[in-house]
C-alpha positions as CSV (number, residue, x, y, z in Angstrom):
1,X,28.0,-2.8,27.2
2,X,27.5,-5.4,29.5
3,X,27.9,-4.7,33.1
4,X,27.1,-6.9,36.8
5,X,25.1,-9.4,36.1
6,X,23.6,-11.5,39.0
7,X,26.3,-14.4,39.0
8,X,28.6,-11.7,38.9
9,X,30.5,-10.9,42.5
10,X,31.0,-8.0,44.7
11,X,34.5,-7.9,46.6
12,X,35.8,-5.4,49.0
13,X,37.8,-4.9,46.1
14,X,35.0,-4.0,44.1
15,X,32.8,-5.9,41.4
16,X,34.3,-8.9,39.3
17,X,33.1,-10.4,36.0
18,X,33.0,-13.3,34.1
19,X,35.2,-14.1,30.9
20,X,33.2,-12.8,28.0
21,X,31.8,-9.4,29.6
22,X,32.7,-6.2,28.5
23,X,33.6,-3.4,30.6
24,X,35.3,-0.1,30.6
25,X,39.7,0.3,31.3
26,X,39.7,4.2,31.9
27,X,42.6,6.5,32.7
28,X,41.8,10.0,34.6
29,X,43.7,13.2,33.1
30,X,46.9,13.8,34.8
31,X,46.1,16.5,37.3
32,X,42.4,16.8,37.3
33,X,39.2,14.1,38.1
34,X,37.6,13.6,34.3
35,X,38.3,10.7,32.6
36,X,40.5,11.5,29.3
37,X,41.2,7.7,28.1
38,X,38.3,5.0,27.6
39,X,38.5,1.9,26.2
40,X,36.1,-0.4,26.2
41,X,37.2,-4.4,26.6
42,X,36.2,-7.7,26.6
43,X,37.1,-10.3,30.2
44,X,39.8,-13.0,29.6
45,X,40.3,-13.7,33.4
46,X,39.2,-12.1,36.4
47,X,40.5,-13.6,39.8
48,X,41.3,-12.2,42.9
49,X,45.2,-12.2,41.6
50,X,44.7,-11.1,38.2
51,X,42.4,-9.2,35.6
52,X,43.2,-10.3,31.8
53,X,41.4,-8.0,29.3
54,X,41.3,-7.9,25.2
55,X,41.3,-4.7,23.2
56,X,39.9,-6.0,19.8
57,X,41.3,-4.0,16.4
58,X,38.5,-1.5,15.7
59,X,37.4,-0.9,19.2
60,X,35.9,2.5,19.3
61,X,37.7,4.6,22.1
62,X,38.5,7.7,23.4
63,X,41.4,9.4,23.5
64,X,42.9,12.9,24.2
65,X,44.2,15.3,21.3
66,X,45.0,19.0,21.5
67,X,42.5,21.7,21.1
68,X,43.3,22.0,18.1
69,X,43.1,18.8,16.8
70,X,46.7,18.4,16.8
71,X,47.8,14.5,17.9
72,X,49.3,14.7,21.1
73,X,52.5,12.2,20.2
74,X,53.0,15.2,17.5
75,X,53.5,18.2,19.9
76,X,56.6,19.0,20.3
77,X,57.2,17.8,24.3
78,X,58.0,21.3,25.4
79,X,54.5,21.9,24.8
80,X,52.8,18.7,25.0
81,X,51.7,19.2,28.4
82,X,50.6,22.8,28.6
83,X,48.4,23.4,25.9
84,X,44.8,22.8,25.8
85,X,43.4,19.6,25.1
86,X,39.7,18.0,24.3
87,X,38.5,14.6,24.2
88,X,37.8,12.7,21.0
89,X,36.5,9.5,19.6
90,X,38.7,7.1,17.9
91,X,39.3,3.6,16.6
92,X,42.0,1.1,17.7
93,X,43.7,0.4,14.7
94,X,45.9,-2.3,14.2
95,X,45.9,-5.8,15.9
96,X,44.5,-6.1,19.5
97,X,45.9,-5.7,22.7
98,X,45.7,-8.2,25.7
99,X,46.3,-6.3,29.1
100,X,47.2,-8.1,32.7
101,X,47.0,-6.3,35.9
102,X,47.7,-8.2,39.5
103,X,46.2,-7.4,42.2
104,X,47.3,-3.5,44.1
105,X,50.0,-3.8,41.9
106,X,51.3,0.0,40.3
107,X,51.5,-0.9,36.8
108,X,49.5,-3.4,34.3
109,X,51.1,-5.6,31.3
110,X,50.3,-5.4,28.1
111,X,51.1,-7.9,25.3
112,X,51.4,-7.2,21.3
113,X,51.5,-8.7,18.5
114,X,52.2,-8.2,14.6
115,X,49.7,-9.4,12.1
116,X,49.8,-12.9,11.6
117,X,49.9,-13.4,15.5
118,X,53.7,-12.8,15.8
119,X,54.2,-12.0,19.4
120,X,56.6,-8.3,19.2
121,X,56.5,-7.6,23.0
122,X,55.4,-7.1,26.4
123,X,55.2,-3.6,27.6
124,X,55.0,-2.5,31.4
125,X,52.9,0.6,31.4
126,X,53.7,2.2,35.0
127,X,50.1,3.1,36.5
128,X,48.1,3.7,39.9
129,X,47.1,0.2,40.6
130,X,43.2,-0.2,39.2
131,X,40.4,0.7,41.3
132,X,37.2,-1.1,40.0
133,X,33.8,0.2,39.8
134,X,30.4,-0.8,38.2
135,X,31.2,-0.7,35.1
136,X,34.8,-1.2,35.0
137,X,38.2,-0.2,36.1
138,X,39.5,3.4,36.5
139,X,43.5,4.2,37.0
140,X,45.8,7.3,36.0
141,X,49.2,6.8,33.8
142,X,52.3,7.5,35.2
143,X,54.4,8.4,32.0
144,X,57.1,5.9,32.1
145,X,57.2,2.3,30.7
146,X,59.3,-0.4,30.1
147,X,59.2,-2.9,26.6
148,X,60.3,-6.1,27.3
149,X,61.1,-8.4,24.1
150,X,61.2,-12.3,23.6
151,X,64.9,-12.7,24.5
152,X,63.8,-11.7,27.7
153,X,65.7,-7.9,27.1
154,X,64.3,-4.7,28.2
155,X,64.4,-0.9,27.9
156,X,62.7,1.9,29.8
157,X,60.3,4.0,27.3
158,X,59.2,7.9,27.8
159,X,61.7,9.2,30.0
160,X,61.4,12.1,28.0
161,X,57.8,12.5,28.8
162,X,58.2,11.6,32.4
163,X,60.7,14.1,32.7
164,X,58.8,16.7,30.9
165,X,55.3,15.8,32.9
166,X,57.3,16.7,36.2
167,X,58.4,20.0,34.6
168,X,54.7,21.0,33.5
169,X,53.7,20.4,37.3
170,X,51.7,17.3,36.5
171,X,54.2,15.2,38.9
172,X,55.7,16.6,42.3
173,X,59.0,15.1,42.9
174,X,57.7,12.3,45.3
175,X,55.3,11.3,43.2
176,X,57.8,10.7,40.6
177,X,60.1,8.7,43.0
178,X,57.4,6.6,43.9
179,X,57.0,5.9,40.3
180,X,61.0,5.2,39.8
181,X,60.5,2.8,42.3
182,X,57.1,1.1,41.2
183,X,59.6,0.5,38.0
184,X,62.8,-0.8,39.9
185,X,60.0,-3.1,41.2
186,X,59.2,-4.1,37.8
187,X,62.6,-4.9,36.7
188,X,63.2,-7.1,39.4
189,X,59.9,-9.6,38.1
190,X,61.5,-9.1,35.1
191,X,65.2,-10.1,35.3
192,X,63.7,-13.2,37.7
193,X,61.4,-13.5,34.7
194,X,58.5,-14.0,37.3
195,X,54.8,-13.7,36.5
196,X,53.3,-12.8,33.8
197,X,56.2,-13.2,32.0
198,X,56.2,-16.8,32.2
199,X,53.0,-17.9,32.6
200,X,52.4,-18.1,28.8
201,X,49.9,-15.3,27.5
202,X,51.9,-15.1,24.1
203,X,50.4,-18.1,23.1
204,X,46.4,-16.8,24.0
205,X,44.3,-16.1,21.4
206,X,40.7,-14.6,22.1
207,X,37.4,-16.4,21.2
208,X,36.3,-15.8,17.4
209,X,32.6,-15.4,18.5
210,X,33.6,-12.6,20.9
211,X,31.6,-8.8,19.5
212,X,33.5,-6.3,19.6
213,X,32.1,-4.1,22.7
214,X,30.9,-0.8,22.0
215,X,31.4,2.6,23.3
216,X,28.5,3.4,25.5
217,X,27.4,6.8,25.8
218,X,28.1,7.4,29.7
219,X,31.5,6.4,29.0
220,X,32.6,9.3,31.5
221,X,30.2,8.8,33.6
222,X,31.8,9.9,37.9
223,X,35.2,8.3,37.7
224,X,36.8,7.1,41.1
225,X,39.1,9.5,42.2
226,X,42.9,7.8,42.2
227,X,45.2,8.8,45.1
């Protein structure tokens, strides 16, 4: 993995990088500190407004399942939440996915596409904003997400789960308001079709010479703590 180099610079934000670099986009378990998502990514853009990242296909990751070995999208959601879970390594199958989060902003974007480079859709996932460390960026999901689609139509996604993550205790009911509202929020850039919805990214493609990044073996090394 490569992390800070020494033309790399430190913000009061935290660290930025240069297009190329690899570094870690992490989510922390819903209701605990450890770090249960890991994926590592390659740098499209880092500014002071925005980070652009690429998740290659065949990215090793990690990812949560149930004890048991069970998926989690196959537990039934009455359960989905309660039962015990572990953390497991995993491939990104599939084509890649480019993801763009402004600045202090509670949720990130993420674009995909069908093979062939067919752009399918945008799709707001509703986060904390990202706090960046050393070797990347740390945040915890918030359940619910909207798709948006070319024609510029949208649709909220996972109510179900949101509403099921507040019954399993994993969301107090101000928490969850705040989260309504992050998404009202979102709405709004998208029905004025504002940034990044217009600014283009369909048409990016990544470098051919970029390497995959690897999983390092710290992957979970301390997380920041979020909220």
């Amino acid at each position: 993995m490569t992390a800070q180099t020494e033309e790399n610079t430190d913000t009061a934000d935290g660290p930025r990088w240069r297009a190329g670099e690899h570094i870690l986009w992490r989510y922390r378990a819903n209701g605990g500190d450890h770090v249960h998502i890991c994926r590592p990514m390659t740098v499209v853009r880092d500014t002071p407004e925005l980070l652009a990242v690429w998740m290659a296909p065949g990215t090793a990751c990690v990812k949560p399942e149930l004890a048991d070995g069970t998926p989690v999208h196959r537990e039934p959601l009455a359960t989905r939440y309660t039962k015990p879970r572990r953390t497991v390594r995993s491939r990104w199958f599939g084509t890649g996915v480019l993801k763009l989060a402004r600045t202090g902003e509670p949720w990130s974007v993420w674009l995909f596409w069908d093979r062939g480079w067919r752009f399918r859709n945008w799709y707001v996932n509703l986060e904390e904003p990202l706090r960046r460390w050393a070797g990347g960026v740390d945040s915890e999901d918030h359940f619910l997400d909207i798709a948006v689609y070319p024609d510029r139509t949208w649709e909220w996604k996972d109510e179900d789960e949101f509403d099921q993550a507040q019954r399993a205790g994993l969301m107090d009911a101000d928490q969850a308001e705040r989260v309504r509202a992050a998404g009202r929020r979102a709405v709004e850039v998208i029905r004025s079709w504002g940034s990044p919805f217009r600014d283009g990214w369909e048409d990016w493609r990544p470098d051919p010479a970029w390497p995959i990044p690897a999983l390092p073996g710290d992957w979970d090394r301390e997380p920041v703590r979020i909220g």
